[in-house]
C-alpha positions as a Markdown table, in Angstrom:
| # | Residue | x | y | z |
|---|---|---|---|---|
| 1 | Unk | 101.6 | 88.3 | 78.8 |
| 2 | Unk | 105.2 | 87.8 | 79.6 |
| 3 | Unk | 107.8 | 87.4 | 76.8 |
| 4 | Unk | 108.4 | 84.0 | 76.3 |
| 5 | Unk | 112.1 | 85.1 | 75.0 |
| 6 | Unk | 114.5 | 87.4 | 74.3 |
| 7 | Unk | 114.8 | 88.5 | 71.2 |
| 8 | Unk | 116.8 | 91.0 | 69.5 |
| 9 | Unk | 115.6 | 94.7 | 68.7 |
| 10 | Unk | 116.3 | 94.7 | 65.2 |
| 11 | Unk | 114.4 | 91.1 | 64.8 |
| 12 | Unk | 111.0 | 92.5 | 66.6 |
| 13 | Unk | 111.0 | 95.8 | 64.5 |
| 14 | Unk | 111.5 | 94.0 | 61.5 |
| 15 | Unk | 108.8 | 91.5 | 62.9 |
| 16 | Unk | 106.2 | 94.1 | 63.0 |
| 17 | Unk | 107.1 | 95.8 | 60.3 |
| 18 | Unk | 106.3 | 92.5 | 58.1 |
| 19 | Unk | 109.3 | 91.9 | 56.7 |
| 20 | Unk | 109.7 | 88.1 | 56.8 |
| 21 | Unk | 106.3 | 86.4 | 55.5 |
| 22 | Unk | 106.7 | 83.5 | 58.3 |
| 23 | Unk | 105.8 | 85.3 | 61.0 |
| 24 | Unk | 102.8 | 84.1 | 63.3 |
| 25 | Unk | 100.3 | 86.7 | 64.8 |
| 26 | Unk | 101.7 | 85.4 | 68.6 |
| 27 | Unk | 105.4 | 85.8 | 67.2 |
| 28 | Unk | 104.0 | 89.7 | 66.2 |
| 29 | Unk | 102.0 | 89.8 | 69.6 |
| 30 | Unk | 105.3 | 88.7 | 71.4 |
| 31 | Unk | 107.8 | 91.0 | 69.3 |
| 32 | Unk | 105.1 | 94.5 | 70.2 |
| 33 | Unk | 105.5 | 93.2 | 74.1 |
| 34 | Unk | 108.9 | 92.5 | 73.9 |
| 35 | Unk | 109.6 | 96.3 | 73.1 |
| 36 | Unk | 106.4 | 97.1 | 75.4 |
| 37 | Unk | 108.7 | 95.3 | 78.7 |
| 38 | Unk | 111.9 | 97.2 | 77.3 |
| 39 | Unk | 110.5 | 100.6 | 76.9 |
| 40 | Unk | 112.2 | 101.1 | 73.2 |
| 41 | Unk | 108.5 | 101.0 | 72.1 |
| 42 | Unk | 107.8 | 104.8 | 73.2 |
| 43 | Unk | 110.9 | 106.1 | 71.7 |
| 44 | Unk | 110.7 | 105.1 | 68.0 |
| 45 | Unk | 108.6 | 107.0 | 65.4 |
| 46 | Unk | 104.6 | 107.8 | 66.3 |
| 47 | Unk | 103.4 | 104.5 | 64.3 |
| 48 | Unk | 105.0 | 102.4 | 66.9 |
| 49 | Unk | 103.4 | 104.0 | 70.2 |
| 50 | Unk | 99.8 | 104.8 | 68.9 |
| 51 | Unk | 99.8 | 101.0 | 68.0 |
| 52 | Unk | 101.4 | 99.8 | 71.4 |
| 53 | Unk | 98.8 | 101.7 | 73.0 |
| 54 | Unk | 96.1 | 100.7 | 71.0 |
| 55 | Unk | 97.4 | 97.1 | 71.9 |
| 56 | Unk | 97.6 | 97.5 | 75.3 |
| 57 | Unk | 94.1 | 99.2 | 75.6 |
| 58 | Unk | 92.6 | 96.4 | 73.7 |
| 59 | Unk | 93.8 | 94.1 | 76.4 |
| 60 | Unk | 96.3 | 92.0 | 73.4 |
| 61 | Unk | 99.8 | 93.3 | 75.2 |
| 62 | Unk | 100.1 | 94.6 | 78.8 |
| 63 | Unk | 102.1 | 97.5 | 80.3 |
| 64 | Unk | 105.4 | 97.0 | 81.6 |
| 65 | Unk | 104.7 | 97.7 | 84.8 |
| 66 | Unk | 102.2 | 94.6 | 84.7 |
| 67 | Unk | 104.8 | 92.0 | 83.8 |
């Protein structure tokens, strides 16, 4: 799944984190690749890798390296 857009850092943490209540699941989906493709998503706190993994193992987001 290739990002469809950039989007800021800030706006896909605060994405996943559930903070606006507007958010669709492929908006979430797309925010968790986003920082997948940029790498950031290894460097913030556990939470954020164990899910990207989890994502990524469940087929839902694909490794960098795949995009």
């Amino acid at each position: 799944m290739k990002t469809m857009r950039i989007m800021k850092i800030e706006l896909a943490i605060e994405m996943i984190e559930g903070v606006y209540d507007d958010v669709e699941d492929h908006e979430v989906i797309a925010a968790w690749q986003y920082l997948i493709d940029i790498g950031l998503v290894w460097k913030l706190q556990g939470y954020f890798s164990r899910q990207a993994a989890r994502l990524i193992e469940d087929g839902v987001c694909t490794p960098w390296y795949e995009n």
